[in-house]
C-alpha positions in Angstrom: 0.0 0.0 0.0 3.0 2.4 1.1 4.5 1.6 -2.4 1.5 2.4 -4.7 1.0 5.3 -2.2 4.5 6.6 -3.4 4.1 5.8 -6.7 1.3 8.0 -7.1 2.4 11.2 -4.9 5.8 10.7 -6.4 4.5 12.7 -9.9 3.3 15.2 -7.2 6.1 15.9 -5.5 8.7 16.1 -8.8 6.2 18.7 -9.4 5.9 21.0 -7.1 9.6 20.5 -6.4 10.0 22.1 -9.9 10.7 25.7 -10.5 8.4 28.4 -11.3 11.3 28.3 -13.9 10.1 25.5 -16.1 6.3 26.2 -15.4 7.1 29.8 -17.0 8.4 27.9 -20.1 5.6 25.7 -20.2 2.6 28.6 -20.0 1.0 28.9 -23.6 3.6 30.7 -26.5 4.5 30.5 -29.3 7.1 32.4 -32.3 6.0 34.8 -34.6 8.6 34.4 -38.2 8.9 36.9 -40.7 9.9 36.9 -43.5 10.0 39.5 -46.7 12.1 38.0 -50.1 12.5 34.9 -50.7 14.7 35.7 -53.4 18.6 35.9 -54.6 18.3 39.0 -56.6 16.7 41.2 -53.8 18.2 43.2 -51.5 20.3 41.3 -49.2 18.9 43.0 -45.7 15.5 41.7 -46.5 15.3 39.0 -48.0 16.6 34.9 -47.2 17.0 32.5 -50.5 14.8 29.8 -51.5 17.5 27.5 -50.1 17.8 29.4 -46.5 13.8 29.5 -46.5 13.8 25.5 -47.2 16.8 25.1 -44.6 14.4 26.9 -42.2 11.3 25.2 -42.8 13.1 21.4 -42.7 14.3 22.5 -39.3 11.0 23.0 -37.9 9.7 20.2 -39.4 12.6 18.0 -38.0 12.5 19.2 -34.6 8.9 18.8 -33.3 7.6 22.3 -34.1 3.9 22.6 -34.6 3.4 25.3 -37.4 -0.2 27.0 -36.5 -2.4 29.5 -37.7 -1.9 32.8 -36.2 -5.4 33.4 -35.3 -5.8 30.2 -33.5 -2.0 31.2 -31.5 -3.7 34.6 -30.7 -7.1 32.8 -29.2 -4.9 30.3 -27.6 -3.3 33.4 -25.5 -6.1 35.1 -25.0 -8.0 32.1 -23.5 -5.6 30.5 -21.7 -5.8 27.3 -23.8 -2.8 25.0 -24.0 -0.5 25.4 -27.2 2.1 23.1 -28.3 5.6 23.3 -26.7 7.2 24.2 -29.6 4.3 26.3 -31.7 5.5 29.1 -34.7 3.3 31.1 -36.6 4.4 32.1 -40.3 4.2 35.6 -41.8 5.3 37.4 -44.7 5.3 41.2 -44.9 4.3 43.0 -48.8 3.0 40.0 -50.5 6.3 39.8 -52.5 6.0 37.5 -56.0 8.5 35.6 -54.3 6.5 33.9 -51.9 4.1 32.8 -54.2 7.1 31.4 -56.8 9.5 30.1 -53.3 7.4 29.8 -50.1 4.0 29.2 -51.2 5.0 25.7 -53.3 6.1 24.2 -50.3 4.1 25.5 -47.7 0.8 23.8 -49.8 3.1 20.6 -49.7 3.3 20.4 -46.1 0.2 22.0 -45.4 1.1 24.6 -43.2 -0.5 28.1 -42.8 0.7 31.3 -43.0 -0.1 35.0 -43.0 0.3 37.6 -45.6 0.6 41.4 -44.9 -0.6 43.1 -47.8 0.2 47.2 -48.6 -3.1 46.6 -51.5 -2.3 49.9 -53.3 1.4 48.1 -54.1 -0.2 45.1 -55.5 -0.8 44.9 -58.8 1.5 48.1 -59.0 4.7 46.6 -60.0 3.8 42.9 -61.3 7.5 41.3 -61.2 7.7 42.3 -57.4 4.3 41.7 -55.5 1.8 38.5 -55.8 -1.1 39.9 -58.1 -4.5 39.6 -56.7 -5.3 36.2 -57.8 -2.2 34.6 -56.9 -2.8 36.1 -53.5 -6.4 34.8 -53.6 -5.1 30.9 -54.7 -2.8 31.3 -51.6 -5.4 32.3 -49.4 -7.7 29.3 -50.7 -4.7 26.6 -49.8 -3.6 28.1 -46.0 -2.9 31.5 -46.2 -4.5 34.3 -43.9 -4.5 37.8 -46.0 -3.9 40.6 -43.6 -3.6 44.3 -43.2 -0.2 46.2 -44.2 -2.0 49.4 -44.9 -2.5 50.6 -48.5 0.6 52.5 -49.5 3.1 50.9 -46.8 4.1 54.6 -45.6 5.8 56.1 -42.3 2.8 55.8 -40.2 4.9 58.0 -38.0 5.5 61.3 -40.1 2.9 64.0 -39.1 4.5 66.3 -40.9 1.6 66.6 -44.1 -1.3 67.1 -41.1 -2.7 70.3 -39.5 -2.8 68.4 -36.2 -3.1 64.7 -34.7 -6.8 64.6 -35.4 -6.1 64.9 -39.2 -3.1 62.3 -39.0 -5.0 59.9 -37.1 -7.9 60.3 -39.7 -5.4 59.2 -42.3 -4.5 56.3 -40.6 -8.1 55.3 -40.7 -8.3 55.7 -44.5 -5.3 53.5 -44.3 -6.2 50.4 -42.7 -9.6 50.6 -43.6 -9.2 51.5 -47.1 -7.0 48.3 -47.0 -9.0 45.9 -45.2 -12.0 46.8 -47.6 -9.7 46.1 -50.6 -8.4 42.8 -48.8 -12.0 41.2 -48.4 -13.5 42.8 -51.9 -11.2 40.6 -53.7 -10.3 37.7 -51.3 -13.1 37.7 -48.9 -10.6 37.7 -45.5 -11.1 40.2 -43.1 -9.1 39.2 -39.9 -8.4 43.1 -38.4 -4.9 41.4 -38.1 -2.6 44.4 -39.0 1.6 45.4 -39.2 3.2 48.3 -38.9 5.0 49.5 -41.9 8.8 49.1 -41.2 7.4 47.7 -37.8 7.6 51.2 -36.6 5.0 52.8 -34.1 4.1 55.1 -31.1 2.1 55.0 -28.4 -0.7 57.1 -30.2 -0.7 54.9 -33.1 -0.9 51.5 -30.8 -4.3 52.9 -28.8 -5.7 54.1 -32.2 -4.9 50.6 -33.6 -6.4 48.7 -31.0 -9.4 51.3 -30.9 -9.7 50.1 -34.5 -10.3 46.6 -33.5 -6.8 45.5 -34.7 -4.3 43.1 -33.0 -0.9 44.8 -34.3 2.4 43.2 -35.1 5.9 44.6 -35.1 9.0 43.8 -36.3 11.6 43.9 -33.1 12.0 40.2 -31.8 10.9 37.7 -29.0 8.5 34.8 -28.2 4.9 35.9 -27.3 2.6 34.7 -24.6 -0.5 35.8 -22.7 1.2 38.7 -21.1 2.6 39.9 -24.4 1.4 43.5 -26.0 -1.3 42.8 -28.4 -1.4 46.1 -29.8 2.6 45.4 -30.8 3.3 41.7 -30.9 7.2 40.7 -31.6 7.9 38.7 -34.6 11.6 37.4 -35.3 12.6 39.0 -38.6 15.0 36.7 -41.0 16.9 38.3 -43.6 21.0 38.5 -44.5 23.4 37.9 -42.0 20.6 36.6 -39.4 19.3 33.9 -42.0 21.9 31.4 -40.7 20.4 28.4 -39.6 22.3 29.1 -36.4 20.6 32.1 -35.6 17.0 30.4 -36.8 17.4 27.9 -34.3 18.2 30.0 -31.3 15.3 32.3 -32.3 12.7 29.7 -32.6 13.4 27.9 -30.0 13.0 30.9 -27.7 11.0 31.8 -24.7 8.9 34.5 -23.8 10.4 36.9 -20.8 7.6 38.6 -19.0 8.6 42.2 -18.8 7.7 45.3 -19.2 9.8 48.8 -20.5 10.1 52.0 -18.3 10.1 53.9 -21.4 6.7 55.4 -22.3 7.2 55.3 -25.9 10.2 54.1 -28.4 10.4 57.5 -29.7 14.4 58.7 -29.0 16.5 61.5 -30.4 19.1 59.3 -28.4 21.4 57.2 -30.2 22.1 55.1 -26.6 19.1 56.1 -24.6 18.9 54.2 -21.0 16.3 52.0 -20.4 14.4 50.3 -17.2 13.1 47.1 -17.6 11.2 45.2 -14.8 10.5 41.6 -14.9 7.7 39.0 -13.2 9.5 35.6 -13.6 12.0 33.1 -12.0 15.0 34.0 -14.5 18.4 33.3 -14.7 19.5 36.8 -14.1 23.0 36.2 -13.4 23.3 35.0 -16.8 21.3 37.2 -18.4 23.4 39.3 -21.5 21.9 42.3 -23.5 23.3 43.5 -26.6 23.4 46.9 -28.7 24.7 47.1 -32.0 26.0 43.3 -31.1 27.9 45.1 -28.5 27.0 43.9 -24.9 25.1 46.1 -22.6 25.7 47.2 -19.6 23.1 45.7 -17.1 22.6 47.4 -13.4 20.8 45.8 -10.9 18.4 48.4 -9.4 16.3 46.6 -7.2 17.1 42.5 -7.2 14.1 41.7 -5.0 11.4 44.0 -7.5 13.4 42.1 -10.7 13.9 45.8 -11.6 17.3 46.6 -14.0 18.7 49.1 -15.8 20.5 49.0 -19.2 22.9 51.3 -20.7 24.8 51.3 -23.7 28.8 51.8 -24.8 27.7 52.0 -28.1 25.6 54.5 -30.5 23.2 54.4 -33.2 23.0 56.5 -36.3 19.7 54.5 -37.9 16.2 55.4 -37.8 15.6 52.4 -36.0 17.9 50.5 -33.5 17.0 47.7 -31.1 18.0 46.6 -27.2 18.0 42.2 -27.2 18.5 41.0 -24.1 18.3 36.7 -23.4 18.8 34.6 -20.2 19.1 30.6 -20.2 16.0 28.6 -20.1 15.4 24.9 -19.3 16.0 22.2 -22.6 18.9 24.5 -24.4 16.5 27.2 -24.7 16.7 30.7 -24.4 14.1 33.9 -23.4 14.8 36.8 -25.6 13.5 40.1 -25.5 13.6 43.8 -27.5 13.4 46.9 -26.8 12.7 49.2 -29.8 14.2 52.4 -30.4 13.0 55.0 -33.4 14.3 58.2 -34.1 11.8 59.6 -36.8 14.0 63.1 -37.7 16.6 60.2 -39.5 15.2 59.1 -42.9 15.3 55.2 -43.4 18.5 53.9 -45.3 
């Protein structure tokens, strides 16, 4: 009796013995991927080849990952409803020709969904670059979800053409609506599933975007879970130097910190601005690097007990846009990664 007594608290007590640790890892989450070209004769800094995007999509399909609809990941969060260890989500930003001629082939062999951010004035505008209309609507018919990118893929963030924030905000609107009208006219999908032009945004734009009805997607990395900002969900961009299937597999395999930024909005004139971040989590923190420029960080512990730190730079920024990522060890090999994003809007894009 003492024996199958044991044998049944024994499950128990491994259990509870575990740390918060692993049952942080375990809560529902999942990768966002994006990509743009999937091309050799593109521009190098946004795009991966044919073979890198094969590379990437053997690897998930060699190592247990569950490739899921990104609707169903978002309910899954929202509800509390159990995902996959190792769940990604597919997207691809501008509806390139590309991804119909080099992703699209063998995503409908495998069967695996994906989501399309369309800028619709842009389509149809320059046919050996973007999908047309109907090659976007025979991907949407085999797995593909056809979602917002605006109409003209502008600087959402230049208010320079408007008398006041009223008028900008009323272009916005035209915007995303005049592109979600254009998205369901011709493919019948209407998701309010949208991305930030150059994944670039304020704190104005991410209440006006969620006022819309919109669940909003930028471009700086890190896993997502329940506590994650829907109004600017991380996605983990591929392209160049971080196509490598090195840098693929750290990314994908990553965990979701919970954390939150000091910094009101990503707005700087800084080129090394400090940030506060303060996390809720049982984290290796002792281990925990942050990088700038893929120079580390310097990382000050300003309250241990509250999880509160500060991070400052050696380094500087000259770009537009400029990012903080900051990882600590996880349980299995993996890693939880975060980003802060940083966007100065008086430098124009290179």
């Amino acid at each position: 009796m003492l024996t199958l007594l044991l044998r049944r608290l024994l499950p128990l007590l491994l259990f509870e013995a575990s740390t918060s640790f692993a049952a942080e890892a375990l809560a529902p989450q999942a990768v966002i991927l994006q990509y743009h070209h999937i091309a050799t004769a593109t521009p190098r800094s946004t795009s991966v080849t044919p073979a890198e995007f094969r590379a990437h999509m053997d690897y998930l399909r060699d190592n247990g990952f569950s490739v899921l609809p990104l609707q169903d990941v978002l309910q899954a969060l929202r509800e509390g409803t159990a995902l996959p260890d190792k769940s990604a989500v597919l997207t691809f930003d501008d509806g390139y020709r590309s991804v119909y001629e080099a992703a699209y082939p063998l995503l409908k062999e495998r069967q695996w969904p994906f989501t399309i951010f369309v800028p619709t004035a842009l389509i149809g505008d320059k046919p050996g670059l973007y999908a047309s209309w109907e090659q976007l609507r025979e991907m949407g018919q085999n797995g593909a979800t056809l979602a917002n990118h605006t109409q003209h893929h502008g600087y959402l963030l230049d208010r320079s053409a408007y008398a006041d924030d009223a008028a900008w905000l009323d272009a916005i609107d035209a915007e995303l609506a005049g592109a979600e009208a254009r998205i369901a006219a011709e493919t019948g999908q209407s998701h309010h599933l949208f991305a930030y032009p150059y994944g670039e945004y304020d704190p104005a734009l991410q209440q006006h975007v969620t006022a819309l009805g919109y669940t909003a997607f930028a471009q700086n990395s890190g896993a997502i879970n329940a506590n994650a900002d829907f109004s600017a969900l991380p996605r983990f961009p591929f392209s160049g130097v971080y196509a490598t299937l090195r840098s693929f597999s750290d990314k994908v395999k990553s965990l979701a910190f919970n954390v939150k930024s000091e910094a009101a909005t990503p707005i700087t004139t800084a080129q090394a601005p400090e940030v506060v971040l303060d996390f809720d989590g049982d984290y290796r923190f002792d281990a925990m690097t942050c990088y700038h420029n893929n120079e580390r960080m310097q990382i000050i512990a300003e309250d241990k007990a509250a999880q509160r730190y500060r991070l400052r730079s050696p380094t500087k920024s000259t770009t537009r846009r400029f990012h903080y990522n900051c990882t600590a060890p996880g349980p299995n090999g993996r890693y939880y990664w975060y980003s802060t994003l940083w966007i100065n809007p008086a430098i124009a894009d290179q």
